[in-house]
Kinemage of the C-alpha trace (Angstrom):
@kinemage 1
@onewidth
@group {chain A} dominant
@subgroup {mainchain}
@vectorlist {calphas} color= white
{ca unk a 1} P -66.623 9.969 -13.767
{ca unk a 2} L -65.690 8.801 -17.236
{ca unk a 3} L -62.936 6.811 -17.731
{ca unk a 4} L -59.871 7.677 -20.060
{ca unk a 5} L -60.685 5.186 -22.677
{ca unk a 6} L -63.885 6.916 -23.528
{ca unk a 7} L -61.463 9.992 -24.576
{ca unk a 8} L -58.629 9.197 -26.231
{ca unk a 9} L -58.958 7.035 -30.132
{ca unk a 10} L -55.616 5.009 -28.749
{ca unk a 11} L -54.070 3.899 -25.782
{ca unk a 12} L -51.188 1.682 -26.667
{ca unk a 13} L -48.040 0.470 -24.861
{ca unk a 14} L -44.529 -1.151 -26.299
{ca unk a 15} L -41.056 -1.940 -25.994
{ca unk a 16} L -38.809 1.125 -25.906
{ca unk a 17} L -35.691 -1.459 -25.869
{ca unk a 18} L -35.001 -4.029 -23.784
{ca unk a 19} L -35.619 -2.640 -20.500
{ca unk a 20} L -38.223 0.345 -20.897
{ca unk a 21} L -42.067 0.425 -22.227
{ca unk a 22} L -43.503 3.437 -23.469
{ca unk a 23} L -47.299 4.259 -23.806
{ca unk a 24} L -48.752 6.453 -26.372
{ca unk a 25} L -52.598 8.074 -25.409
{ca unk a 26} L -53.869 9.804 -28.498
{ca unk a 27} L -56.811 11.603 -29.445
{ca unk a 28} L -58.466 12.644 -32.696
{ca unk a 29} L -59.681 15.665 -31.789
{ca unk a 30} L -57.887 18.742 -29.306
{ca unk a 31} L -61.155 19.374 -27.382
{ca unk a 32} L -60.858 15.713 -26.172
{ca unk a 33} L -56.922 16.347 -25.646
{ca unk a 34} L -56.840 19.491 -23.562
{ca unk a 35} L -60.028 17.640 -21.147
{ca unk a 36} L -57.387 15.313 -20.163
{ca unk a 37} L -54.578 17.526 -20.258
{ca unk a 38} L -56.451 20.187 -18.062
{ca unk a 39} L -57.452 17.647 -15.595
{ca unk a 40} L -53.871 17.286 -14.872
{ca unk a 41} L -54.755 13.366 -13.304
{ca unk a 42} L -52.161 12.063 -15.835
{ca unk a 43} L -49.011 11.715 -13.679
{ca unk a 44} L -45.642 10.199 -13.217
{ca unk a 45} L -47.335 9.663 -9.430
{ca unk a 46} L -50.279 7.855 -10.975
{ca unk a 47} L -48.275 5.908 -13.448
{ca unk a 48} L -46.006 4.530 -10.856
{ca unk a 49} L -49.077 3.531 -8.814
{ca unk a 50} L -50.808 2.136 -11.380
{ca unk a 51} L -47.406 -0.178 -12.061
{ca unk a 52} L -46.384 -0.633 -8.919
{ca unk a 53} L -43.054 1.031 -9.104
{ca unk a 54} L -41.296 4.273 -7.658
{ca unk a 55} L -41.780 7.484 -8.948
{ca unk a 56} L -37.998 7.801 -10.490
{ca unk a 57} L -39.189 4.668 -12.806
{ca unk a 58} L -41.226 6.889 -14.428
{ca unk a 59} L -38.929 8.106 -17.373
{ca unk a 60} L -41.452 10.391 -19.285
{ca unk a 61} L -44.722 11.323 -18.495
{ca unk a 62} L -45.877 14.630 -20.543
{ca unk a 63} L -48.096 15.660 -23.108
{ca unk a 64} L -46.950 16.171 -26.704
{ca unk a 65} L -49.183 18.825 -28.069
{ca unk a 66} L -48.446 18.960 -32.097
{ca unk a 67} L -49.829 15.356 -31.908
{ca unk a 68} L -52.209 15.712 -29.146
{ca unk a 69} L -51.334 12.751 -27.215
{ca unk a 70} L -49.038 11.830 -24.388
{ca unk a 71} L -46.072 10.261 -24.273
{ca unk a 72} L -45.131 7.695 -20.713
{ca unk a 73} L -42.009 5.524 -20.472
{ca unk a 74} L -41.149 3.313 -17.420
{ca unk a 75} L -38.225 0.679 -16.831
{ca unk a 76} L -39.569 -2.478 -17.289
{ca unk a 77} L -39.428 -4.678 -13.923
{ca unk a 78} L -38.071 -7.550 -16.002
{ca unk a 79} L -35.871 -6.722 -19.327
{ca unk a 80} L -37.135 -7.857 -22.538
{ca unk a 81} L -37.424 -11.773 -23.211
{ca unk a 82} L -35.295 -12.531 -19.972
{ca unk a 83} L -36.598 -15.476 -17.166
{ca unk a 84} L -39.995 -14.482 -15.636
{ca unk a 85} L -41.231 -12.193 -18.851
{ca unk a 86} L -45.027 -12.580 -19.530
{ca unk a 87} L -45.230 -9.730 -22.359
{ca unk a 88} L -41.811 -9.803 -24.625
{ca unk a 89} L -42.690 -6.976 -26.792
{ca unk a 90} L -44.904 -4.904 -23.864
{ca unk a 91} L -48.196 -4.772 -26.196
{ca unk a 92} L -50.226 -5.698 -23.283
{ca unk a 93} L -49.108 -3.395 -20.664
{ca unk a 94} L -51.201 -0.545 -21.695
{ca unk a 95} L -54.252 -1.707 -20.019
{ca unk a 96} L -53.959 -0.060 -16.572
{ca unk a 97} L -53.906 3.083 -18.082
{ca unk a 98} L -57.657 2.848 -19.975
{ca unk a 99} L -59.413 2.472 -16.653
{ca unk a 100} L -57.905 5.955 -15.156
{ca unk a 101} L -60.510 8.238 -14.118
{ca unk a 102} L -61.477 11.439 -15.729
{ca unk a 103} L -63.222 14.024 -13.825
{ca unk a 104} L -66.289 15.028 -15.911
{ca unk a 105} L -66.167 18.757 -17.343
{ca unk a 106} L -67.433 21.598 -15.482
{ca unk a 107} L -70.514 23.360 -17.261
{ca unk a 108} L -70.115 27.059 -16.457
């Protein structure tokens, strides 16, 4: 298994306002992008598991094609800069995500 971090050039998380975060995977190249994509193991499912929160917390979870990356946005558990907020501007929440595991290409 190879781990998504190995594929993609960026993996990246921030605020989307006060109450969401939204991840950004990108890749330089499409042959990297449509390994992941094809694996299908990027997920609102996964995503909630990986953040320990319900499926309908996932907001987005697709891949954007033209720009060969994927886009994820969850409500944050704690709003922006309010009591009991360890990462105001959600630059450090991105971190689950790099350790997700990639099923290795089939050789035909």
């Amino acid at each position: 298994m190879a781990t998504l971090s190995q594929y993609a050039a960026v993996i990246r998380s921030k605020n989307a306002g006060p109450f969401e975060l939204t991840f950004d995977i990108m890749f330089d190249n499409r042959e990297a992008f449509e390994t992941i994509r094809r694996s299908g193991v990027i997920t609102a499912r996964l995503v909630a598991q990986l953040y320990g929160i319900s499926d309908n917390e996932v907001l987005v979870c697709r891949a954007y094609d033209p720009a060969l990356s994927f886009k994820i946005t969850i409500r944050r558990r704690v709003s922006s800069d309010d009591f009991g907020e360890s990462d105001v501007y959600g630059c450090q929440q991105h971190i689950p995500l790099t350790a997700i595991e990639i099923p290795c290409p089939r050789v035909d």
